[in-house]
N, C-alpha and C positions, 0 to 999 in steps of 0.2 A: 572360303571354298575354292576349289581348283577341279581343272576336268583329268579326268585318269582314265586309263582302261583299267579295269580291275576283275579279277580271276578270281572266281568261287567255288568251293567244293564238296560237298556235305551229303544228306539222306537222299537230297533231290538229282543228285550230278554233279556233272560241270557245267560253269555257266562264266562266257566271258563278254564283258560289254562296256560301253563307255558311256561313265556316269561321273556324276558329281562330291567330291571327298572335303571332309572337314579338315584342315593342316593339321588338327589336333589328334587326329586318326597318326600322321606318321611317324615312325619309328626312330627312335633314337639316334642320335649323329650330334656332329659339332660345327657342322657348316649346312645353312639351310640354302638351295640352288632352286632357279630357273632353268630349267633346259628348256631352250628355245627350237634344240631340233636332236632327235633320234635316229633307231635307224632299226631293223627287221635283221636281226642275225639267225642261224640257223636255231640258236637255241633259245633264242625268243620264238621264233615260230616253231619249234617242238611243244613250248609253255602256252601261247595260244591256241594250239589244236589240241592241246592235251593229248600228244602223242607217245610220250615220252613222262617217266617221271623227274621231270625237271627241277619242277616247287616244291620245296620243301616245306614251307611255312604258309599255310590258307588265313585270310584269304591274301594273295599279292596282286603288286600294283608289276607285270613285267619292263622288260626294259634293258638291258645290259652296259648299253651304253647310251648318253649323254651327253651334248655340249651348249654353255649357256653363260647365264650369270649367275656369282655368287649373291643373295640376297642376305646372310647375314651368316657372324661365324665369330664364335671363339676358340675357333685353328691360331697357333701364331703364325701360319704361312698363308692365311685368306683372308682377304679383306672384304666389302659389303663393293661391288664394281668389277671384278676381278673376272675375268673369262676364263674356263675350265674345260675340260673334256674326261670322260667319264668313261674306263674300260673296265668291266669284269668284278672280280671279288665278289664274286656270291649274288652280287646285285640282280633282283631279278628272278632270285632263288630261294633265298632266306634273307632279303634284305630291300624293302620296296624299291623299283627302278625308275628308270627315267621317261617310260612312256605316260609323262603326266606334264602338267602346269609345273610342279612343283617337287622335290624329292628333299629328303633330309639324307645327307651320309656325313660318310669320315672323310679330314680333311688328308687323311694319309693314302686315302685313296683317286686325290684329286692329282691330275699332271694340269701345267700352266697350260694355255693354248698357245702354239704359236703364231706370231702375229704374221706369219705367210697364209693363216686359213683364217677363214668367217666360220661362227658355229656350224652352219650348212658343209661346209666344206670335210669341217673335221670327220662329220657323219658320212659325208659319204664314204670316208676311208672308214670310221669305226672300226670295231674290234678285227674284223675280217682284212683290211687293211695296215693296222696296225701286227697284226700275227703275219702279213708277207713283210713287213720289214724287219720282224725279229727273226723270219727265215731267210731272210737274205745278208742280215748282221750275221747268223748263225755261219752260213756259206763260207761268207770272207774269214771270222774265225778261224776256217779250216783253212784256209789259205787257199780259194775260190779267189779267180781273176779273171777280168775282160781278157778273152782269146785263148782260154785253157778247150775250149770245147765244148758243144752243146749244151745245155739246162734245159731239164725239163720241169714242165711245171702240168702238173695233174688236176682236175678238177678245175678246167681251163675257166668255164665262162662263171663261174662263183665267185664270189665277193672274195675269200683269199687271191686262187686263181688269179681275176682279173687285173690286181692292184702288184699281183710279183709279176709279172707279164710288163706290167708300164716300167714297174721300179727295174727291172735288169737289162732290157732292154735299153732306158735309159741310162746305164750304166754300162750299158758295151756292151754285154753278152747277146749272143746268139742263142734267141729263144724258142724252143718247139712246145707247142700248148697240146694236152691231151684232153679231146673232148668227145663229148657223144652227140654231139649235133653239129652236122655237117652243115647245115643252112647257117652257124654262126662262124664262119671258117673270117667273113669277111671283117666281123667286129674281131674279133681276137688277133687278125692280122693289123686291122687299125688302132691294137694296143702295143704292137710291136712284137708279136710274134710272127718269126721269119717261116715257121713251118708249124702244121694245123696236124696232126695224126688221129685218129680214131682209138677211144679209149678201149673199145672191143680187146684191142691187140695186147694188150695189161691186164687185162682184167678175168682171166681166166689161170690156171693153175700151170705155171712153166717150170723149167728147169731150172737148179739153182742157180746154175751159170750159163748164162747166156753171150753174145756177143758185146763186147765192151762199145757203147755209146755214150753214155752221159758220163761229163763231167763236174754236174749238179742237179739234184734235185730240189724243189719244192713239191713237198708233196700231201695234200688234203683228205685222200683218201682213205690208205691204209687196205688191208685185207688183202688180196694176190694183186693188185694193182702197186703198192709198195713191195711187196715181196720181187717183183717183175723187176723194177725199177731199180732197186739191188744187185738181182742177179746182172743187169745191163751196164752198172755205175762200171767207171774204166779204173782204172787201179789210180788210187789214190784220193778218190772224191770222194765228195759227201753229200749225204741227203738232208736235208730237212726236214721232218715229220711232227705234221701242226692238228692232223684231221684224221676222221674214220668215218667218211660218208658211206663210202664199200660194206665197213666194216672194221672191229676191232681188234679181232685174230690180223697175227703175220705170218703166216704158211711160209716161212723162209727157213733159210737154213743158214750156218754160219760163214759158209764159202765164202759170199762176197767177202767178209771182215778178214779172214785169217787168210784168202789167197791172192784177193787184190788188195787190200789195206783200207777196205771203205771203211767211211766213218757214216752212222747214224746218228744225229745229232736233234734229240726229244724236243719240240719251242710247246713253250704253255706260255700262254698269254692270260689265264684268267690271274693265279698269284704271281705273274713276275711283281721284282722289289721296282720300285717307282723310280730307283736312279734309271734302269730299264729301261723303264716308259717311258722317262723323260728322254733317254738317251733316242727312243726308238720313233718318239715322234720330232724329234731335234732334226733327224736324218730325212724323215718322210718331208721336211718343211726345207729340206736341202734338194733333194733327189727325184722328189713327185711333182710333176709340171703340174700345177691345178687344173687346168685347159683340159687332163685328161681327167678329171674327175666329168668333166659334163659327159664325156662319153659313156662311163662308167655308172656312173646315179640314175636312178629315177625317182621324181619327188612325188610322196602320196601324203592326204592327210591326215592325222590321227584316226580320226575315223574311220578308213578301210584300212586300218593295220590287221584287222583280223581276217579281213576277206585277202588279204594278199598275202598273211602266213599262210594259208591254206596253198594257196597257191607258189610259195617259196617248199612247201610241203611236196609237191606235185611235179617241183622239177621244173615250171613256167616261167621263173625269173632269171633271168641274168643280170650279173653285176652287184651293185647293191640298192637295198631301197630304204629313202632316207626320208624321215619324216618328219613333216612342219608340224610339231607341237600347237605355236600362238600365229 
């Protein structure tokens, strides 16, 4: 037996609580894990408040992402000792997750951990972290460099947000964070954003071309906040688009692309191929000072995962929150 949250759905409702699971309940896989620690992403707290149709398969165990030990595997790339971390692939969705004692998956869905992070560590970056370093590999791609000109990064004080704010920063760029709460001007400056703006100023319906500002974006939102963000890129940069917190219309028009030469460059993080991931947390174990993860975390435990999706719902969190399994 092992403790789980697990999500119910039927004649009576929804119903999510944390309760006790027989191993023999879980789903199919070739490598059986401990996660030892998790973490509360946006689309784990859509699947705890039942906001959103998230779940596809009743009843699920949520959870997206993971890091722990392997406990047993006929993977030939996992051994029974092996420390992992866990992004994405449906997990959580149509495939029980990680906020449990215990989860069964696929070993093709496992990346090593690197040995610069403790499983606590890796969760605080999770998926939300992991998706600012595939938009800041996206960046460089485009040929994005320390001293080309401002980056902006939208949906500042959020778990993407916060973790491309430390990674560009840390990499030399000059970074301006766009948020909607002014009371957090001073955390987001202590991630190394040089300049705090007001999301207000994006997020309404502008002109296709605007004054050229940014020489990158990250951008989480989507909807006239990315639209804006376009219309402002300086000829020849690029955006990164990971998110639709706004929204998932782009009320844009093709200007930016065809008369400054912007590039929009799409990052999905749930199926990138795992050279990817390996690559993208190789970088975050090069580039991410862990010291700023304490900034960035707060630790809750299993048991008020559901009271703090509500509140990840609500707009009350920043950063990410990571959570002690055992």
């Amino acid at each position: 037996m092992f403790k789980a949250l697990l999500l119910e759905k039927n004649d009576t409702g929804f119903h999510a609580g944390l309760t006790e699971l027989d191993e023999a309940r879980l789903p199919a896989g070739d490598v059986l894990v401990a996660p030892t620690w998790s973490t509360l992403n946006y689309k784990d707290a859509l699947a705890l408040t039942n906001r959103a149709p998230v779940v596809r398969t009743w009843p699920m165990v949520p959870g997206i992402d993971g890091a722990g030990t392997v406990l047993e595997s006929s993977h030939p790339d996992w051994q029974p000792g092996d420390r992992f971390v866990h992004n994405g692939w449906g997990v959580g969705e149509t495939h029980w997750g990680c906020l449990a004692e215990k989860a069964r998956l696929k070993g093709d869905w496992l990346v090593k951990l690197p040995a610069a992070f403790t499983p606590r560590q890796a969760m605080a970056i999770g998926t939300a972290g992991y998706t600012a370093m595939l938009c800041v590999m996206a960046l460089e791609r485009h040929g994005l460099q320390p001293g080309d000109g401002d980056v902006l990064v939208t949906g500042a004080t959020g778990g993407v947000g916060s973790v491309a704010i430390t990674l560009l920063s840390t990499l030399g760029h000059r970074v301006v964070a766009a948020s909607g709460r002014p009371h957090e001007a001073d955390y987001l400056q202590g991630l190394g954003a040089a300049e705090v703006i007001d999301r207000a100023t994006l997020a309404a319906a502008g002109k296709p071309l605007q004054k050229e500002r940014w020489a990158g974006v990250v951008d989480a939102v989507g909807s006239h906040t990315l639209a804006n963000a376009l219309a402002q890129t300086r000829y020849g940069g690029v955006v990164a688009a990971c998110g639709l917190a706004q929204g998932m219309d782009l009320p844009a028009s093709v200007a930016p692309f065809i008369l400054r030469n912007v590039t929009l460059a799409g990052v999905d993080s749930v199926m990138a191929p795992r050279a990817l991931r390996q690559a993208a947390w190789d970088r975050l174990a090069r580039d991410l000072v862990p010291a700023a993860l304490e900034r960035i975390a707060e630790e809750i435990p299993l048991g008020q995962a559901i009271a703090r999706a509500a509140d990840l719902m609500a707009g009350k969190v920043r950063g990410r929150l990571v959570v002690r399994i055992v």
